[in-house]
ZAMARLUM-659568 format. One record per residue (C-alpha): residue number from 1; residue in three letters; x, y, z. Coordinates in steps of 0.2 Angstrom, whole numbers, plus 5000, padded with zeros to 4 digits. Each point is the difference from the previous one (the first is absolute). Layout:
! ZAMARLUM-659568
pos/code/east/north/up
NUM/Ala/X/Y/Z
...
This chain:
! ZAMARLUM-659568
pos/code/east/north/up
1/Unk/4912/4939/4920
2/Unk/5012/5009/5011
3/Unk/5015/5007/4994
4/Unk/5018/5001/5007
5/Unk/5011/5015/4995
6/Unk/5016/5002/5010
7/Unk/5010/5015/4994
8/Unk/5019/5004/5006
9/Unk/5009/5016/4994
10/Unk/5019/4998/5001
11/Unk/5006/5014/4992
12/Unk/5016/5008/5008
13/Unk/5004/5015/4993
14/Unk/4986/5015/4993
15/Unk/4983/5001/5002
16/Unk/4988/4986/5001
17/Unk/4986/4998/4984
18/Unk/4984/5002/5004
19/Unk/4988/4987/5007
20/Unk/4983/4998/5001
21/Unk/4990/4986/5003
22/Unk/4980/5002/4996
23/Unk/4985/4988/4995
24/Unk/5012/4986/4999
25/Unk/5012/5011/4987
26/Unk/5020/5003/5005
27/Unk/5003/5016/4991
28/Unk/5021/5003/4998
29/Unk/5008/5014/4994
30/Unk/5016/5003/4987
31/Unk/5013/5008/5003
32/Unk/5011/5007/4987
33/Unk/5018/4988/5000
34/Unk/5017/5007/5002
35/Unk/5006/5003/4983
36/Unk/4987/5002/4991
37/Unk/4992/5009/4985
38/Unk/4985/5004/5003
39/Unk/4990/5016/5001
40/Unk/5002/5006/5017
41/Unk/4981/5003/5001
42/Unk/4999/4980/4997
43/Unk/4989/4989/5011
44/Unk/4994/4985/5002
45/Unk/4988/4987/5012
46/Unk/4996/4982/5001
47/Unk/4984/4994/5005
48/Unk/4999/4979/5006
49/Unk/4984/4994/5003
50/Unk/5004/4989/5015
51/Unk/4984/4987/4996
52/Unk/5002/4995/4983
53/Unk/5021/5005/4994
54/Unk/4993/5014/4988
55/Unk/5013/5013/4998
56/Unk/4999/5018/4993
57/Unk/5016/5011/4997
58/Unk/4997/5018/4994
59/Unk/5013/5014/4994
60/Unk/4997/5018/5000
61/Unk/5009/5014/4992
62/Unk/5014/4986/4992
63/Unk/5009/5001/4986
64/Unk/4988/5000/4986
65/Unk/4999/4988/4986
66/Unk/5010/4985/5007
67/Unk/5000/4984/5008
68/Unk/5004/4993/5018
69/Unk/5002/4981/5004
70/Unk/4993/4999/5019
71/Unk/5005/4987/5011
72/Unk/4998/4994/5019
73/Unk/5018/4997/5005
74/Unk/5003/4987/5015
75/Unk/5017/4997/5007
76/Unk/5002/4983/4990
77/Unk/4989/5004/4983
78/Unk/4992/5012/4991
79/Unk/4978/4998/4994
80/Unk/4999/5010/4984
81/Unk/4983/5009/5000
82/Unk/4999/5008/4981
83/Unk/5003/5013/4993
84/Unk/4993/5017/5004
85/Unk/4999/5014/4985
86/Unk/4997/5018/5001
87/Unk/4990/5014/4989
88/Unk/5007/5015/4995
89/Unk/4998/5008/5018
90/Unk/5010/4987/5008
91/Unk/4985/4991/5007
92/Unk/4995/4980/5000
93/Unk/4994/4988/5009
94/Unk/5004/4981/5001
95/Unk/4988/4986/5006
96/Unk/5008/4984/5008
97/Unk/4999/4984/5011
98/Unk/5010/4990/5015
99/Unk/4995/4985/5005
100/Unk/4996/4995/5017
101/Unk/5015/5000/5011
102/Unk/5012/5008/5010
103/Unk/5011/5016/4992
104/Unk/5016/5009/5007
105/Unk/5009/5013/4989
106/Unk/4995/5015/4991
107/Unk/4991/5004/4983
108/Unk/5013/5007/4985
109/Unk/4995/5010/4986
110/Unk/5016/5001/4988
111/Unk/5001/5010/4982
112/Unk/5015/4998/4986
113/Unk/5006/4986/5013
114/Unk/5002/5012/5016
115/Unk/4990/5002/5014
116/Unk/4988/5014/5002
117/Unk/4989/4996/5014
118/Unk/4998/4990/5013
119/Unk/4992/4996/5017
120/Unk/5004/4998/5017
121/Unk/5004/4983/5006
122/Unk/4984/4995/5003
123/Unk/4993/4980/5006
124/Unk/4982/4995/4998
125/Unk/4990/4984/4998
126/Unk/4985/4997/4987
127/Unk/4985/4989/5006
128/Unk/5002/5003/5018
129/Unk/4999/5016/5012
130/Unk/5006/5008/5016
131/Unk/4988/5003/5016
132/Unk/5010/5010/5010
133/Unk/5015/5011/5001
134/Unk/5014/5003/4990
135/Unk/5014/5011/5004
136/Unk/5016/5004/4988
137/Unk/5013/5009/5001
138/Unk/5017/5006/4993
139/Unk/5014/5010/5005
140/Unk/4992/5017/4998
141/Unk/4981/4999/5002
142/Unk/4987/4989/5005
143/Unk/4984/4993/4990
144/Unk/4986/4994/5009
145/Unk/4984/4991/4992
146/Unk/4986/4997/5009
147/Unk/4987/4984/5002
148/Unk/4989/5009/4990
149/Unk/5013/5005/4986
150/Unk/4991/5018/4998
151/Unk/5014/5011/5004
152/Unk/5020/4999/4999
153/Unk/5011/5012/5012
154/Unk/5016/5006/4998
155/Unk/5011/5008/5015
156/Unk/5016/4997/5008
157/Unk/5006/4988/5010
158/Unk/5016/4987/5005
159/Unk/5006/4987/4990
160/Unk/4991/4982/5003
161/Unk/5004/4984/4995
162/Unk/4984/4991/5002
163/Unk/4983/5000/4996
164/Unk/4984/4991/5006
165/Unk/4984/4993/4991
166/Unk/4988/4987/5003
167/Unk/4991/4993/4985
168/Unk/4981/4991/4998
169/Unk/4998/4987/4986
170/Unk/4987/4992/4994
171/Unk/5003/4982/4990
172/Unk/4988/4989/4990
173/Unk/4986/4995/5008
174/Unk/4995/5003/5016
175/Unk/5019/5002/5008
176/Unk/5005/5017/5007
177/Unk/5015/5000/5007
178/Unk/5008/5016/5009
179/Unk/5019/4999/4994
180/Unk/5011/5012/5010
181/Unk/5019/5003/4997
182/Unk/5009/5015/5008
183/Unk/5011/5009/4996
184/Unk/4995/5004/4982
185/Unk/5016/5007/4997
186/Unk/5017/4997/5008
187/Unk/5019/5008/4996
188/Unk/5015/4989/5006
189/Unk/5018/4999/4995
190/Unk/5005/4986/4990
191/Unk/5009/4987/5012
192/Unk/4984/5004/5013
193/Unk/4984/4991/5001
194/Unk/4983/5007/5001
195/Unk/4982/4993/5009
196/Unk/4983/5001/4994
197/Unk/4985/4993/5013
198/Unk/4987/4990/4990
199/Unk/4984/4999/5008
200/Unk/4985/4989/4988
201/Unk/4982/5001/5010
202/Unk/4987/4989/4987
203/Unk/4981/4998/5001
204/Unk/5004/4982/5004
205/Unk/5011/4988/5006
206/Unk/5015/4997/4989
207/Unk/5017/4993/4995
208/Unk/5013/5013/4996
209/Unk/5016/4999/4989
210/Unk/5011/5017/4997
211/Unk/5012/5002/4986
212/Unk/5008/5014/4994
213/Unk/5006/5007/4984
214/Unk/5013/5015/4994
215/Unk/5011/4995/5011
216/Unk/5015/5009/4996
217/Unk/5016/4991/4991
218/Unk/5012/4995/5015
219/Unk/4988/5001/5014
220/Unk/4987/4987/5004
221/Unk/4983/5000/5011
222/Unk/4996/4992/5015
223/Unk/4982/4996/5004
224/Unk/5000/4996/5020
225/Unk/4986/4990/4996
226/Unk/4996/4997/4985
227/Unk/4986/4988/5003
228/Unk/4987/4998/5011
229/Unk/4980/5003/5006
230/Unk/4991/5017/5003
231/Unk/4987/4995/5012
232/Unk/4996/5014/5002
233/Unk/5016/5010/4993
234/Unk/5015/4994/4994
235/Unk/5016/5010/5006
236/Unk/5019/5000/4991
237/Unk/5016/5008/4997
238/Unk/5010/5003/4982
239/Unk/5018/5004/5005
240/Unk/5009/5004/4982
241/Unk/5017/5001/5003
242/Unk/5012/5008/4988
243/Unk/5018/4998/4999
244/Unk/5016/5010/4994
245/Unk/4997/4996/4982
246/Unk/4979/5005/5000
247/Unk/4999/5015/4987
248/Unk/4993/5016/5007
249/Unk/4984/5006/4993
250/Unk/4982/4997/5003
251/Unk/4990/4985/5001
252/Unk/4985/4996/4999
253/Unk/4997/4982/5009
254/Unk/4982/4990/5001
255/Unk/4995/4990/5013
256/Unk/4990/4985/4995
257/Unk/4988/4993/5009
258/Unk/4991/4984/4996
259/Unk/4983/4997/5011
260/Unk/4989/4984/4997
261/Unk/5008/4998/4985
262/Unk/4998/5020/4993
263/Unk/5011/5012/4994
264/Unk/5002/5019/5011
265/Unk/5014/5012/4998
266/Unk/5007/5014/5008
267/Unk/5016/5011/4997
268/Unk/5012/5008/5008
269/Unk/5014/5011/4994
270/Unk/5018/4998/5005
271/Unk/5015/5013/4998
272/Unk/5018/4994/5002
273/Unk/5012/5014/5001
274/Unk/5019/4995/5000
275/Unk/5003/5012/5013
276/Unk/4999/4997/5020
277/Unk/4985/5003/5009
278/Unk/4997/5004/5016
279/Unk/4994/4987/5014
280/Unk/5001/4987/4987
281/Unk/5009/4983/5002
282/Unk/5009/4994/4987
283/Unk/5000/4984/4995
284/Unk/5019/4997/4991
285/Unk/4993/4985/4992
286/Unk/5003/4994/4983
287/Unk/4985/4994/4990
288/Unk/4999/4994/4982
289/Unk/4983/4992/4989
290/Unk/5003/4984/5001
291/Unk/4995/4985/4986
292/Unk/4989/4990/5011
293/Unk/4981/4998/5000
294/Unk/4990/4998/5018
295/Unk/4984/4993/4998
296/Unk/4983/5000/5012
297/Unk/4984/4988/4998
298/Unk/4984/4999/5010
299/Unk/4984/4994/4997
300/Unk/4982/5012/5004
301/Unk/4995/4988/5014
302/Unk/5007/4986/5012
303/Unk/4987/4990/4998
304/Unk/4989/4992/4985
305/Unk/4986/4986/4997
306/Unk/4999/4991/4984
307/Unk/4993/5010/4984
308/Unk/5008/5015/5006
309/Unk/5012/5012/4992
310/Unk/5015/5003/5008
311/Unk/5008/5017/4993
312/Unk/5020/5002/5003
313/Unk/5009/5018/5000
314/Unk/5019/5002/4999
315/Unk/5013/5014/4998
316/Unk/5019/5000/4993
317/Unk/5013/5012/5004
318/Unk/5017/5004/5000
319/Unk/5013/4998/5013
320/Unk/4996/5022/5002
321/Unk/4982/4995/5004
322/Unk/4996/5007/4984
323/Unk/4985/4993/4990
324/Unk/5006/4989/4985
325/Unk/4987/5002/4985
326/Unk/4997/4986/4986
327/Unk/5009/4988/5008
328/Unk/4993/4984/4996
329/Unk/4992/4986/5015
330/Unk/4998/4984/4998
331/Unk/4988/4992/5014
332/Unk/4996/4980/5006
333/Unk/4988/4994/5012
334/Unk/5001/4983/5007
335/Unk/4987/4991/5010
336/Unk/5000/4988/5017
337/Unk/5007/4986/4989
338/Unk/5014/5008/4992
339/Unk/4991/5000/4983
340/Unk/5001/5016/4989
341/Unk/4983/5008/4999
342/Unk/5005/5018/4989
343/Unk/5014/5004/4993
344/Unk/4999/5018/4992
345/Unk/5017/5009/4990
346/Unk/4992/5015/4992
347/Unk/5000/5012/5016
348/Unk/5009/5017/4997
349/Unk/5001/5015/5015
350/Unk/4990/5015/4998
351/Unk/5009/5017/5000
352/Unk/4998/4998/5020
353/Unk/5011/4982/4999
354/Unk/4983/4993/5005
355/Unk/4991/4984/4992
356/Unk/4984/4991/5000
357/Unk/4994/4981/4995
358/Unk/4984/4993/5006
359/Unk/4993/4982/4998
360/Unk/4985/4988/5007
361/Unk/5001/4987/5008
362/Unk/4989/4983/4995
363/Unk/4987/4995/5009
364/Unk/5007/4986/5007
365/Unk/5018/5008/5005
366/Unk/5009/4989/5010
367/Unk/5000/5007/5019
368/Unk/5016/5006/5009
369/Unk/5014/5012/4996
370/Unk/5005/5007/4984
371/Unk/5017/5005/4996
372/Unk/5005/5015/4987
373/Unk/5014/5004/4993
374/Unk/5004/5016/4989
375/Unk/5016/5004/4990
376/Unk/5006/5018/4993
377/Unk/5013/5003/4987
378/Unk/5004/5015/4990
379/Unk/5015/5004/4987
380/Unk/5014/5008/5010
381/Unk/4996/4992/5018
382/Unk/5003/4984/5008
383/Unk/4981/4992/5003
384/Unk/4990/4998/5018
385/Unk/4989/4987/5005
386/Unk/4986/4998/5012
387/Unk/4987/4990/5009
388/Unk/4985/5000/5009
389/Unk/4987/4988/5007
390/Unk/4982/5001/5003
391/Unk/4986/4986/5006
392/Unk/4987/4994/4992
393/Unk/4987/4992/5013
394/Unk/5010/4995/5014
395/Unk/5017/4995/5000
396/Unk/5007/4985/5010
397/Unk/5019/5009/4994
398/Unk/5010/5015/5005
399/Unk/4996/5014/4993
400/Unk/5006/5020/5005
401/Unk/5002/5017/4992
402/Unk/5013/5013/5006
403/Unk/4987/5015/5003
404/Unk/5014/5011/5005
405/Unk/5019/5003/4999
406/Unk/5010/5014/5005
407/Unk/5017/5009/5008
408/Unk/4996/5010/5016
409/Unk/5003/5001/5020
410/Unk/4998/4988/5015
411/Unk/4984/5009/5001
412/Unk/4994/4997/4984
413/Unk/5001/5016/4992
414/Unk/5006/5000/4982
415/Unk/5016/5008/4993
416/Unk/5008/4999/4985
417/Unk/5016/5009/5003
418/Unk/5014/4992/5015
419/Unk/5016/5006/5004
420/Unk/5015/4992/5008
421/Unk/4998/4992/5017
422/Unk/4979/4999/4997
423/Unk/4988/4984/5003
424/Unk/4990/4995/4987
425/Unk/4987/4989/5005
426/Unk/4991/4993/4983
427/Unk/4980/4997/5005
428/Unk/4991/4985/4991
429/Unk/4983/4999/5000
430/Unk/4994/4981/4995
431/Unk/4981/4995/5000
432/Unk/4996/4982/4999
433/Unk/4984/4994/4988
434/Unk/5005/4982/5003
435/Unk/4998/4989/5013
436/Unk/5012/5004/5015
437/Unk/5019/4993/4999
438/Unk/5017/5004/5007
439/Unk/5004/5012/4987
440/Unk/5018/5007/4999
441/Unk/5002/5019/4995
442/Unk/5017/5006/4994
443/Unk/5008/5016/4996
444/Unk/5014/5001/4988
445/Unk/5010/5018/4999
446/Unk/5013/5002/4987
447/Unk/5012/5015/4996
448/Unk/5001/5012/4984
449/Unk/5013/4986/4995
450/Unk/4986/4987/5002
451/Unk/5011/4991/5012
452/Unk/4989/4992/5014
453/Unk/5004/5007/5017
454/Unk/4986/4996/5011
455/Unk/4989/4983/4999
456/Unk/4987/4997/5014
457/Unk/4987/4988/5003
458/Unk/4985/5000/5013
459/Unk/4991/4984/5002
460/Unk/4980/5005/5005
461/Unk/4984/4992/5000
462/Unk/4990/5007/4990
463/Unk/4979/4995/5002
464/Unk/4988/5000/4987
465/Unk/4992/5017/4995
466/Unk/5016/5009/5013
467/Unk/5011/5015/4995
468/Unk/5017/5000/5010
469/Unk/5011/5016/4999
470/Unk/5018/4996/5002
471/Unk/5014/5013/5005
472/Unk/5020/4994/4993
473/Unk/5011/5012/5007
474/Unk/5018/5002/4993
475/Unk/5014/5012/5005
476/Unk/5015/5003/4990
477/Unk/5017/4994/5007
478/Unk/5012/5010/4990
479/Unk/4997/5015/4990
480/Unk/4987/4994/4986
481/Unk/5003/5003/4981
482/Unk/4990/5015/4995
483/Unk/4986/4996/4989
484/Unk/4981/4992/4999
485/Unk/4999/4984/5007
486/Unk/4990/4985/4995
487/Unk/4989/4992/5011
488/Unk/4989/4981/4996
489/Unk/4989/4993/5011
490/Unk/4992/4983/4998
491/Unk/4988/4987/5007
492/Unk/5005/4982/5001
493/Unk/4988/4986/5005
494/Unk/5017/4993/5009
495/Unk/5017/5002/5002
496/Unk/5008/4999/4982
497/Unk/5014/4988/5006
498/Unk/4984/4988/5006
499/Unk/4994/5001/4983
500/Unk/4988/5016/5001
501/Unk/4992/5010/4988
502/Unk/5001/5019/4998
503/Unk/4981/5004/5000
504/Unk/5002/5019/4999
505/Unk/5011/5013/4995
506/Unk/5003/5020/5001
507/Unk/5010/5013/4999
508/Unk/5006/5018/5006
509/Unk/5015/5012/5000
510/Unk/5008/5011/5014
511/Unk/5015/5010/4994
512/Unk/5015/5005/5014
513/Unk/5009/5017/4998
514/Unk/5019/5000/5002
């Protein structure tokens, strides 16, 4: 197995703890907090095995004869990790576990309900590690690990607020995808938005779909795409744009990425400060969570013959682009004739929004297209629905997915920030696994309010087996609400008003800064 570890120091004031990485072991030091009662000969280290979550916390020279409660503290909850006990020369030792994931905060050692020790601000992943370089550094000094982890340097240096890794991870099976993200760490004022590059290279041809989670409260992220195929590599952009009412602090913030149907992870680490930055553009947009599910669903293959399976993958998030847990999916698929064929309502979201249902077909499956709808509701939000389609045989119907939706340029290039007086051109990418038709694509943008401003329509043939790429631009003609705007694109067989069918359906954000 390779490993990922990803470490990002963000301590502004004092001296850094110490780091060393070794033989797959992060070693962090404690430092004595402010205002506490310890023995001023007190120390402490934590030792994570980055392979298997296995943790080791050991005081020296503490007070003698009591108790400590340790605990990894995030900025949105806190992992308790037991309790640690010392001897009558202050010593013990305490053996622990994290599960596989990704951390951001610091690791806590409070006595008589105070804080004793602690450790830098420190982020690491368990079950995954870094291949290259990894640079950090604070206001005062600089810490440098190396690809081989075998030796950690400390000098002085000028504040950054960036840093870059590239991560190797190996899945189930024989999938290896190379998953990049850079910057690892990013410091922004609140009201700014900051960009992370997302490059995913696998062993294989494959579809991708990006989510993120950790999102900060009043921000929200935006994948430019969030969708498409690595063949060879897949490339994207996370835009998380905070607003005035984002809380400052740390955040740690995982960027999901489901390939052929399996689950890889990477973190980065963001800091919003609620003071100005420098050469940063603010955003003076407002932002709040809102109630309401959205809801992707596609199936493993385009194509199937009778007797096969045919395996669907979805994923739910919030209007924030947040992944929604345990909400619960229920999921129909109908064939050629209309006639239901499954009809499933126990689905529920991973801790990554994603779900899975597989089924067979029968051996004497009616050819032609199949249509499959999926619904998503959770307590609190108002519920999503979604459709796909897929042919069995050959199809004498329309049948298209939207491979691809996304805010950018006249050239193509993706953005997910615009400002006043900016084209956005929205790119749809539609491939056709039916027999060829005059197809209609449409693109639906609608402000923060959800008010429709823009609807257009582009009539194109679309021919069996053919991907078309279609550009719909769109200027502003008055000074645009600030905020994240909404955009739909669909498929229809023909035009609505001539009785048409939506065939397919997508969606993607852009937000536009005051």
């Amino acid at each position: 197995m390779c490993l990922i570890a990803v470490f990002s120091v963000v301590q502004t004031s004092g001296p850094f703890s110490s780091l060393v990485f070794a033989d797959n072991i992060l070693s962090i030091q404690l430092s004595l907090a402010q205002g506490n009662n310890e023995p001023t000969s007190a120390t402490g280290t934590v030792e994570i095995n980055l392979e298997n979550g296995d943790v080791e916390i050991e005081l020296e020279d503490a007070t003698p004869d009591s108790i400590y409660t340790s605990a990894f503290v995030s900025y949105s909850s806190s992992i308790a990790l037991g309790a640690l006990t010392t001897g009558g020369e202050g010593d013990g030792k305490l053996d622990a576990h994290l599960s596989p994931g990704a951390y951001v905060g610091y690791f806590a050692l409070t006595r008589l309900e105070a804080l004793q020790l602690s450790s830098a601000d420190v982020s690491f992943t368990i079950g995954a590690t870094v291949s290259t370089l990894v640079t950090t550094t604070s206001t005062s000094s600089q810490t440098t690990i190396t690809e081989t982890g075998s030796t950690t340097e400390t000098q002085s240096g000028t504040t950054t607020s960036e840093t870059e890794t590239s991560n190797i991870v190996t899945g189930a099976g024989t999938l290896q995808i190379e998953f990049q993200v850079e910057p690892a760490f990013k410091s922004i004022a609140a009201s700014s938005f900051a960009k992370f590059n997302i490059r995913i290279r696998p062993t294989v041809t494959a579809s991708i779909l990006l989510v993120a989670r950790g999102v900060p409260d009043h921000s929200v992220a935006i994948f430019t795409p969030n969708m498409g195929v690595a063949d060879p590599q897949f490339h994207s952009t996370m835009t998380i744009v905070t607003s005035a009412d984002t809380k400052p602090g740390l955040y740690g913030i995982t960027v999901l990425a489901l390939v052929n149907g399996h689950e890889f992870n990477a973190q980065v680490a963001l800091e919003v400060t609620g003071s100005t930055i420098t050469n940063q553009t603010t955003s003076t947009i407002s932002i709040s969570a809102g109630p309401a599910l959205s809801l992707n669903l596609f199936s493993d293959k385009r194509h199937y013959e009778p007797n096969a399976t045919v395996s669907f993958q979805g994923h739910v998030t919030d209007e924030t682009g947040n992944a929604v847990a345990d909400a619960m999916v229920s999921m129909q698929v109908d064939g050629p004739t209309g006639a239901e064929i499954v009809f499933v309502t126990s689905l529920e979201t991973d801790a990554a929004g994603v779900f899975r249902v597989s089924f067979r077909l029968p051996s004497n499956a009616t050819i032609g297209t199949y249509t499959a709808f999926a619904s998503a509701t959770k307590s609190g939000y108002d519920g999503a629905t979604s459709h796909t389609t897929f042919v069995v045989g050959s199809s004498s119907t329309p049948s298209v997915i939207i491979r691809v939706v996304y805010a950018g340029d006249s050239a193509g290039n993706p953005s997910g920030v615009f400002s006043a007086g900016q084209t956005v051109v929205i790119w749809v990418t539609v491939e056709n696994i039916g027999p060829t038709f005059q197809g209609v694509v449409w693109v639906q943008i609608r402000n923060p309010n959800g008010i429709p401003i823009s609807i257009q329509f582009r009539i194109s043939s679309l021919n069996s087996g053919e991907t078309v790429k279609d550009g719909f631009g769109f200027t502003f003609l008055s000074k645009p609400t600030p905020g994240v705007y909404t955009v739909n694109a669909l498929v229809s067989d023909k035009m609505i008003s001539q009785g048409g069918t939506f065939l397919a359906s997508a969606e993607t954000q852009f937000a536009v800064t005051g």
